[in-house]
N, C-alpha and C positions, 0 to 999 in steps of 0.2 A: 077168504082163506083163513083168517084167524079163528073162526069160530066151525069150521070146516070139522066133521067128526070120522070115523069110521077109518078102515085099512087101507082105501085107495079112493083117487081123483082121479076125475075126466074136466075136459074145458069145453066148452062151445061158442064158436061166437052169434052175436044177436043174428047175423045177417043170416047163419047157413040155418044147414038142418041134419037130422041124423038118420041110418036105418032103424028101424025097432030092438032091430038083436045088437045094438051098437054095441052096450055094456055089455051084455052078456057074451056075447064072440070077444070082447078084446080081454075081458074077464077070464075067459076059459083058455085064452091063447096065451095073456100074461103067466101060465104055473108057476114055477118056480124063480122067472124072472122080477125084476124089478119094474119092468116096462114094457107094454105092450102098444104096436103102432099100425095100422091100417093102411089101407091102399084110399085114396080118397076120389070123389066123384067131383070133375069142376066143371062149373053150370054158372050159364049169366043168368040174371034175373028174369028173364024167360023161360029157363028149363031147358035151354040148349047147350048142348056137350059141348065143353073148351079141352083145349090141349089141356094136360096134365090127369088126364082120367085112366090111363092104361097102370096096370097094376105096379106097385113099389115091388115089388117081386115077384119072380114065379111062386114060391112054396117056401111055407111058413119057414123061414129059418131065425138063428139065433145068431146074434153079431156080440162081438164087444165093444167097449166103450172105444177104445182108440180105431175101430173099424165104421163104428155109428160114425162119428164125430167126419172121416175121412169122406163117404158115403154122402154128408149133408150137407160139404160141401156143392157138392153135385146135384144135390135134390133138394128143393125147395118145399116138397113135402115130409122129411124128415125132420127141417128144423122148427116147421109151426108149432105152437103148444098142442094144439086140436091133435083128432085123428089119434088121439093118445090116450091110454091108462095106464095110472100113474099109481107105485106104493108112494103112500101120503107120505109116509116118511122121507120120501126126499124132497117136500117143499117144509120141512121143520128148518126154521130161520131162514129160508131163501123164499124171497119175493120178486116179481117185478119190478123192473126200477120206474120211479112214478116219471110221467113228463116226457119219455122217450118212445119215441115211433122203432118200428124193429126189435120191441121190447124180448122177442122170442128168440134174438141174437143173442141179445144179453145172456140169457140163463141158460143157453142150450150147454154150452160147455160144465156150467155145473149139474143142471141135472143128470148130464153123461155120466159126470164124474163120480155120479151119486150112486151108479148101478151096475153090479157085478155083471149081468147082462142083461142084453133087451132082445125082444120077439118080434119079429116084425112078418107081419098075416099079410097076404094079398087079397084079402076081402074088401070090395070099394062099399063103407058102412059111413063115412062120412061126406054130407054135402055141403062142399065149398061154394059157395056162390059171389061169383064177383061181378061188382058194379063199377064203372064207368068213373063215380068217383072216391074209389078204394086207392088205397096207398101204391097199390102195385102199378095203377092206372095214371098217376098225379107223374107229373113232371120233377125231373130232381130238383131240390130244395136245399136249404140249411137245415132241414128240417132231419134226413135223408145223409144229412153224415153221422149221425146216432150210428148208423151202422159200420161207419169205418171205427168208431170207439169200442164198438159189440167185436169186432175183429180182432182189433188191435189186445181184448181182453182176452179172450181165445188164442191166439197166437202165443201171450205170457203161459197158460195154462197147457198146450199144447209143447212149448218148449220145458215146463218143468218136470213135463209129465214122460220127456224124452222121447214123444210121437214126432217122429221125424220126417215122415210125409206126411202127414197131419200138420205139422207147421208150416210144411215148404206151403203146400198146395194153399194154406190161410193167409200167407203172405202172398201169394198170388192173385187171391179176392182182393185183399186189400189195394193191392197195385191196380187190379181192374175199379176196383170202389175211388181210390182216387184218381182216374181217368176221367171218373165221368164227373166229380167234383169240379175237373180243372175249368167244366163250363162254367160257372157260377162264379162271381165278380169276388173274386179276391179281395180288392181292395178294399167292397163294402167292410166295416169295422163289426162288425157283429161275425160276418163268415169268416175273418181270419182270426178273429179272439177265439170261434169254436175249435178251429183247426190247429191255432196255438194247444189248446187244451189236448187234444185228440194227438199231439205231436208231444207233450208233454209225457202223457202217459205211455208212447211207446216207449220212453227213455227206460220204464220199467223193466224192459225186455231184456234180456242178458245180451248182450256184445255175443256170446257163445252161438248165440241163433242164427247166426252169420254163417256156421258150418253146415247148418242142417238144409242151405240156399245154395242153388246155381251160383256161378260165379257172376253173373247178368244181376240176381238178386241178389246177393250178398253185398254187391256194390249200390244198389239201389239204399238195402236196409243201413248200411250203414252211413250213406249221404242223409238218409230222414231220421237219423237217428240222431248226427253232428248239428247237421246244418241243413233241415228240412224245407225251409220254402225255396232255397238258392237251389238244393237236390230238386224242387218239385217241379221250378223254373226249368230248369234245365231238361227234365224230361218231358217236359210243353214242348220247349223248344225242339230238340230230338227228335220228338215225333212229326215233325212237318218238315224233318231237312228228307 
């Protein structure tokens, strides 16, 4: 990307593959937006249709940023990089963060941020293809809380940005993201120094995002917010009374 020329980016990973008119349809569908995004085809390494192949929309429409960002939480093909074109200008000084899985967590909330509006086509011009041992397929890990951090930065962005169901609904994930954490052996010292870290950085979050939460969650956020592992104990326990 540093050496990257020209008015707009596409990504592609090694594994998939693309239609021919890939560029050129998400080209012509981008106009006068910032960002153009596909409907995607998802295919295991044999060439057999998986769920997630019916169209991301009926008909080409135009969303904004705080409707995208609401939207991806829901769709897990709205937040990949892929399936996208991009004006370059909104990877000037933002990059992927090196070393993190879900790395397409991380920057969804900026490149949103980045664009007055985005187009989103129902043409499936992108081929996803998943294997057996992709990320989506691998069992949760330590590996696999990157992605409560990727939240937890979204959530700060989402409240400053005064999207109000756009935060409830990301403190939501996150609640559901550390449900599925609570498998994973706490006490190991490596998984509770990342979750120290991931609990450090929600302290970023204003106290004010409290308002923008059910009362169920506003009490949650704010036990992880004091006193997070006694708040996370306790909703371990909670959920098996």
């Amino acid at each position: 990307m540093n050496v990257m020329h020209g008015d707009f980016v596409a990504f592609v990973d090694s594994d998939d593959y693309v239609e021919p008119d890939y560029v050129d349809s998400l080209y012509v569908g981008i106009a006068d937006a910032d960002m153009s995004v596909c409907s995607i085809i998802c295919e295991d390494s044999a060439g057999k249709l998986r769920k997630g192949s019916e169209p991301i929309t009926e008909k080409r429409s135009a969303v904004s940023s705080e409707e995208y960002l609401r939207h991806a939480l829901l769709d897990w093909r709205l937040v990949v990089a892929c399936n996208k074109l991009y004006a370059a200008s909104i990877w000037n000084q933002l990059r992927f963060p090196v070393g993190r899985v879900h790395e397409d967590e991380y920057v969804l909330h900026q490149v949103v941020g980045r664009c007055k509006n985005i187009n989103v086509l129902p043409d499936g011009l992108y081929h996803y293809v998943s294997t057996d041992n992709s990320i989506t397929h691998s069992g949760f890990s330590i590996r696999n809380l990157d992605r409560l951090e990727a939240l937890v930065q979204r959530l700060e962005h989402c409240v400053g940005k005064n999207y109000r169901q756009c935060a409830a609904l990301t403190f939501d994930k996150f609640i559901e993201d550390l449900d599925f954490a609570s498998g994973l052996d706490w006490s190991d010292r490596a998984i509770h120094a990342r979750l120290g870290e991931i609990f450090a950085q929600l302290r970023h979050v204003p106290l004010s995002a409290g308002s923008f939460l059910s009362t169920k969650r506003c009490v949650q956020f704010l036990g992880l917010w004091f006193v997070p592992f006694l708040t996370e104990w306790v909703l371990r326990k909670a959920k098996h009374l």
